[in-house]
GUTI-535977 format. One record per residue (C-alpha): x, y, z; residue in one letter; chain; residue number from 1. Coordinates in steps of 0.1 Angstrom, whole numbers. Example, Ala and Ser with C-alpha at 12.3 -4.5 7.8 and 13.67 -1.06 7.14 Angstrom:
BEGIN
     u     v     w residuo cadena num
   123   -45    78       A      A   1
   137   -11    71       S      A   2
REM end
This chain:
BEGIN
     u     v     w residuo cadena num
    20 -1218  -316       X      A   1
     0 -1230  -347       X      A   2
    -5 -1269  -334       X      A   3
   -21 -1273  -370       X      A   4
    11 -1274  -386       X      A   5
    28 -1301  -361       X      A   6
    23 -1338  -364       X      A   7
    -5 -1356  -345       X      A   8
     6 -1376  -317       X      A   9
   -10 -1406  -300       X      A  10
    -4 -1418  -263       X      A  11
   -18 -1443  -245       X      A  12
   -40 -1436  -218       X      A  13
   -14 -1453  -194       X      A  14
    19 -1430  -203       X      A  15
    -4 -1399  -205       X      A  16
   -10 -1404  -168       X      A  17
    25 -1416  -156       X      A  18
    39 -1387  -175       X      A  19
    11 -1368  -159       X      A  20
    26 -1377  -126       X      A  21
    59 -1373  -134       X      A  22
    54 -1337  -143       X      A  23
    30 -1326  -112       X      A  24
    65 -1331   -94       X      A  25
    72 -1296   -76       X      A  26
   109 -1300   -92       X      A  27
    94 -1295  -125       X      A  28
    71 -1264  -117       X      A  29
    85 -1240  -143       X      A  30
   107 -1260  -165       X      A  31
   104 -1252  -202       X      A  32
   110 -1289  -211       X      A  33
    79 -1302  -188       X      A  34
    62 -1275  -199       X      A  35
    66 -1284  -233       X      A  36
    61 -1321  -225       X      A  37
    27 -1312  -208       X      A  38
    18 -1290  -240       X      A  39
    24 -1321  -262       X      A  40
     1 -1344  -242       X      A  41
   -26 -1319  -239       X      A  42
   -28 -1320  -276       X      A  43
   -25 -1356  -283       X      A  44
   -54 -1384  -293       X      A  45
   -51 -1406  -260       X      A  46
   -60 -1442  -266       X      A  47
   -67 -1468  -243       X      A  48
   -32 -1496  -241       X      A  49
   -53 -1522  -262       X      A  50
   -65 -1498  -288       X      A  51
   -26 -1482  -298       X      A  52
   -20 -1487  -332       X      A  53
     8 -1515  -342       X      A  54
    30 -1488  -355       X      A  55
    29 -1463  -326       X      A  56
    59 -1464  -303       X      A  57
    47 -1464  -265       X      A  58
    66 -1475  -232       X      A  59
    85 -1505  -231       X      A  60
    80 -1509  -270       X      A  61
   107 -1531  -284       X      A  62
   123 -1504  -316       X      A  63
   148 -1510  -339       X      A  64
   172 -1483  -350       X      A  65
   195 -1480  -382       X      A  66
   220 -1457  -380       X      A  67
   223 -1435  -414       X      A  68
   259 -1435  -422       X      A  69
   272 -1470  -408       X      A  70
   241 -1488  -411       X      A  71
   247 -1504  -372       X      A  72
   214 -1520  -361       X      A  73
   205 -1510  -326       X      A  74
   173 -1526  -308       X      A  75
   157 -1506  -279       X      A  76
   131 -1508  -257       X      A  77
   117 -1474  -247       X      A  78
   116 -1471  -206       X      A  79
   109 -1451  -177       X      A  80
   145 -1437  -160       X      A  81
   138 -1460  -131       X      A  82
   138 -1492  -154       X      A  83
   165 -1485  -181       X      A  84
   192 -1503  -184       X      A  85
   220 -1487  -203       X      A  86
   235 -1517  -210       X      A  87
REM end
C-alpha cells in the first residue's frame, strides 16, 4: 500500500497504547479490521495528551456533527465501548 498517498494521522500517546492493548487480545489475532487498525497506528505521528493539536479528535473529545441533507446538529463525545452511552 502507498502510505504516501493517505492522510497523516495523529494519536495521542495515551489511545495508541489502549488501542495497543485492545488489539493484543487473542480474539483479534487475524482480524482484517485490527489488522488494519494496527497498520494505521504504526504509521501515525504519536503525540504526548498535552501536546495534541486543538483540532485533532482524540478519546472522549466532545464533536459536533451536521448532518448534510437535514442539517440536524448532533454532539458526541468519542468513547471506549465500555464507556458509551448510546443514549
Amino acid at each position: 500500500m502507498n502510505t504516501s498517498a493517505l492522510p497523516p494521522i495523529i494519536v495521542s500517546t495515551r489511545d495508541a497504547a489502549r488501542l495497543e492493548q485492545v488489539l493484543a487480545h487473542p480474539d483479534l489475532h487475524d482480524v482484517e479490521s485490527a489488522e488494519r487498525l494496527a497498520d494505521e497506528i504504526s504509521r501515525a505521528k504519536l503525540l504526548a495528551p498535552e501536546a495534541m493539536p486543538a483540532d485533532v479528535v482524540t478519546m472522549d473529545s466532545r464533536v459536533v456533527c451536521i448532518e448534510a441533507v437535514s442539517g440536524t446538529r448532533h454532539e458526541l463525545t468519542l468513547s471506549w465501548p465500555a464507556e458509551a452511552d448510546a443514549a
